[in-house]
C-alpha positions in Angstrom: 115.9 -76.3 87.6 118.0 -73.7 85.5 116.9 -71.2 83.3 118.3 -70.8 79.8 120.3 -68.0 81.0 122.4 -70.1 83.7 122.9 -73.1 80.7 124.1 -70.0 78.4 126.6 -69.1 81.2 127.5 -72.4 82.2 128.4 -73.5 78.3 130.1 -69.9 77.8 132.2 -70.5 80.8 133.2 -73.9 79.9 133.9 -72.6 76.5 136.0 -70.2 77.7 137.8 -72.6 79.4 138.2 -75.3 77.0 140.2 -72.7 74.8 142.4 -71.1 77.2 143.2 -74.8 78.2 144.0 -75.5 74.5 145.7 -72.3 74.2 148.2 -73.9 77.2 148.4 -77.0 76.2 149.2 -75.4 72.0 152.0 -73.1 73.8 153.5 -75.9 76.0 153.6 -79.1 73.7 154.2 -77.4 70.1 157.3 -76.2 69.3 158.0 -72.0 68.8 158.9 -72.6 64.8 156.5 -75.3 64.7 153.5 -73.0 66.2 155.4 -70.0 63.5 155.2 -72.1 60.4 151.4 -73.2 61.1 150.6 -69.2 61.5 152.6 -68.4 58.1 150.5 -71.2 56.6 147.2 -69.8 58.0 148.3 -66.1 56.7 149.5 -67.4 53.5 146.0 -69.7 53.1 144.5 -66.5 54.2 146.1 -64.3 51.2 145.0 -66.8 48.6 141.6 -66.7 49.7 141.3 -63.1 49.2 143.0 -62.8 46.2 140.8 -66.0 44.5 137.9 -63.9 45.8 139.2 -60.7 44.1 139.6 -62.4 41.0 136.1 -63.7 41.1 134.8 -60.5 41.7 136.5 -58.8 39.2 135.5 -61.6 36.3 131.8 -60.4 38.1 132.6 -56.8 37.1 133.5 -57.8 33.6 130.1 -60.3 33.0 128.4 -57.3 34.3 129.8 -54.6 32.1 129.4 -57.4 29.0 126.3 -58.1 29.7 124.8 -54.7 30.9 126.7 -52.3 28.0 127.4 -50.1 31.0 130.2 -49.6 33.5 128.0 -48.0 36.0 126.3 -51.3 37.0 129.8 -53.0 37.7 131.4 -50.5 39.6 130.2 -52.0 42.9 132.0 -55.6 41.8 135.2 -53.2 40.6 135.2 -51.6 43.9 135.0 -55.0 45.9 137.6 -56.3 43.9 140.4 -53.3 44.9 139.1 -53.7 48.1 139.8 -57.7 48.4 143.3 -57.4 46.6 144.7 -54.4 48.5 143.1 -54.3 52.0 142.6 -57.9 52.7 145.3 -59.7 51.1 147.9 -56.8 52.0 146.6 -57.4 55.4 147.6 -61.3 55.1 151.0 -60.8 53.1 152.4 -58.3 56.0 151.1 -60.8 59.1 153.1 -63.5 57.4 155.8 -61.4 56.7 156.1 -60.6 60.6 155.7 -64.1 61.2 158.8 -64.4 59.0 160.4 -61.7 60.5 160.9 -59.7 57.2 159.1 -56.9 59.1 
């Protein structure tokens, strides 16, 4: 009988195999432009995301401040705002850039 540490292994293993098997067969059977326009799209998808989600929390900032009188209280939404639009999205825009090769 196995313990729960051998089934752990056994799945991680097959796992790991099951993806470096997709991974072959993603290289072999899709085209290079086709396999660079699904990573732009994933990158672009990616960028939107972040930039929704700073939007959101920035309205969350402003209903804070409206609601509360006081900036102090929506300076941690203000902060994760900047952080979604610079960091995170900037992050996105350059990866599909290079997938572009404008970088």
């Amino acid at each position: 009988m196995q313990t729960k540490a051998e089934t752990r292994v056994r799945v991680a293993v097959s796992l790991a195999t099951l993806t470096i098997m997709g991974w072959q067969m993603w290289v072999t059977f899709v085209p290079a432009h086709q396999r660079t326009l699904a990573r732009m799209r994933v990158y672009d998808a990616a960028r939107r995301v972040s930039l929704t989600a700073a939007e959101w929390a920035g309205r969350q900032g402003i209903a804070t401040e409206a609601t509360t009188g006081t900036e102090a209280s929506a300076r941690a939404w203000y902060e994760t705002a900047r952080w979604l639009a610079s960091s995170a999205a900037g992050a996105a825009q350059r990866a599909y850039d290079r997938a572009r090769g404008l970088e």
